[in-house]
Structure formats: structure tokens, C-alpha cells
C-alpha positions in Angstrom: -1.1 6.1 6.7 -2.1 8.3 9.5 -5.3 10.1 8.0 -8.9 8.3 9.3 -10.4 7.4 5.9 -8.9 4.1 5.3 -9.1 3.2 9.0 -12.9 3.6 8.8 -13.7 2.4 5.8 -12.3 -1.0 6.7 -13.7 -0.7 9.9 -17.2 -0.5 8.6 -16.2 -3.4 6.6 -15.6 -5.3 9.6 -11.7 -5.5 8.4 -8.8 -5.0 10.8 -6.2 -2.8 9.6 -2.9 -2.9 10.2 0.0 -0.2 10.0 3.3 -0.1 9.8 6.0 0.4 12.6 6.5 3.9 13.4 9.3 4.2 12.8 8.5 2.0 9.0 5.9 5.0 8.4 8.8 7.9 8.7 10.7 5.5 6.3 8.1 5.1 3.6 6.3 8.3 3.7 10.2 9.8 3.3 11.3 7.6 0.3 7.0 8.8 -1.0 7.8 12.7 -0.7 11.8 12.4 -1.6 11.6 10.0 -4.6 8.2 8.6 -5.8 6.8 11.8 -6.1 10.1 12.8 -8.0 9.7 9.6 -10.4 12.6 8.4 -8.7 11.9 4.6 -8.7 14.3 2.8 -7.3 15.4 -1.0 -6.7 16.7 -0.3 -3.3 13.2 1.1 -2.1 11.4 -1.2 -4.0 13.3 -4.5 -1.7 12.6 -2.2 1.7 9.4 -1.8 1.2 8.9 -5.4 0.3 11.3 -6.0 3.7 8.3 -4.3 5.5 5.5 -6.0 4.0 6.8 -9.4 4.4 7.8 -8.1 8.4 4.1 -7.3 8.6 3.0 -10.4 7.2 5.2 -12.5 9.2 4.9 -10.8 12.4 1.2 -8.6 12.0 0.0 -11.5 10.3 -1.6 -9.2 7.2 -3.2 -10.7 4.4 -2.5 -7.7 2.3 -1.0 -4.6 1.5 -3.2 -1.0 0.7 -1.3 0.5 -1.9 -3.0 3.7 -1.2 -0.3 6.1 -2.8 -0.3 6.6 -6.9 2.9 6.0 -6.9 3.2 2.5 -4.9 2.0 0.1 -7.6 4.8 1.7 -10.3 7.5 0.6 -7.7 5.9 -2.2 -6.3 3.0 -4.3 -8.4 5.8 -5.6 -11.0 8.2 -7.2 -8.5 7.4 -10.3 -8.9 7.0 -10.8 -4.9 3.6 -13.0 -5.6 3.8 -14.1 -1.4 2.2 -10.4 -0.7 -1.1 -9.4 -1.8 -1.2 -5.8 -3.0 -4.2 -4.0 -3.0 -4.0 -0.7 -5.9 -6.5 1.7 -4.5 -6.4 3.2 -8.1 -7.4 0.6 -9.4 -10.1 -0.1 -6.9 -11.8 3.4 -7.1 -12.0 3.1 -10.9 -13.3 -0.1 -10.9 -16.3 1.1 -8.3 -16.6 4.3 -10.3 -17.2 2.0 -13.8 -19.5 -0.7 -12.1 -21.5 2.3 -10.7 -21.9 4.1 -13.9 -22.7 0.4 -15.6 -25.7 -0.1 -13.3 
């Protein structure tokens, strides 16, 4: 959430991004090293992360969330919240990777 290349790339796509709280990035990028990475999936993380995205989306006014960690979609893209958008960068970068190789 802090490195430049997500920042920019939207940037040059004229699209504003918005992070988290402070305070929300210490909490998700602890619950990322402490228990995603260590296949701990859990229900409790799963609602405060979704507690942040709709805070976001209530108050930022997002129109979407950048999964941009691996591990994000496996706690987050099956529960069933259908009021957030998600965005899997996975997903994303292997789609561009097959279109590119189609053409």
C-alpha cells in the first residue's frame, strides 16, 4: 500500500486512488504478514477488512477495492459482500498477459 507502482499506474490512467487510514494500513498489512501469508484465513479478518472497505466507500467515496496481495481474494472475493467491488490484481495481470500473447 505504500510502494509507488499502483499509485502511478492509476495515475496515468487518470484514476484517483485512495488508501486506507493509517492506522487501517498497520492493521491489514499485520493480519497479511501474521496470517494470510501463514494460510491463516480467518472470518474475523475477513468482516474487518470488509469494515474498512465499506468505511472507505462510505466515507472516501471508492468505487472499488485493489486486491493487490495473492492472498486477499482467498479471504475476501467469496464473501458474498456484492456492495464492494474487488479488483484481483492476479487476475488482472493474467488476463493482460493472455490478451497480449493472443494478439
Amino acid at each position: 500500500m505504500r510502494a509507488n507502482f499502483y499509485p502511478e499506474e492509476f495515475q496515468r490512467a487518470g484514476i484517483d486512488l485512495v488508501r486506507p487510514e493509517e492506522s487501517e494500513q498497520q492493521f491489514i498489512h499485520g493480519k497479511y504478514i501474521n496470517e494470510l501469508l501463514k494460510n491463516k484465513f480467518l472470518s474475523d479478518t475477513r468482516t474487518d477488512l470488509l469494515r474498512i472497505a465499506h468505511r472507505m466507500n462510505d466515507e472516501d467515496g471508492i468505487e472499488a477495492v485493489v486486491l493487490a496481495g495473492t492472498e486477499l481474494p482467498l479471504l475476501l472475493l467469496d464473501s458474498g459482500d456484492t456492495d464492494i467491488q474487488f479488483l484481483d490484481t492476479t487476475v488482472i495481470h493474467v488476463q493482460a498477459i493472455v490478451d497480449e500473447l493472443l494478439r
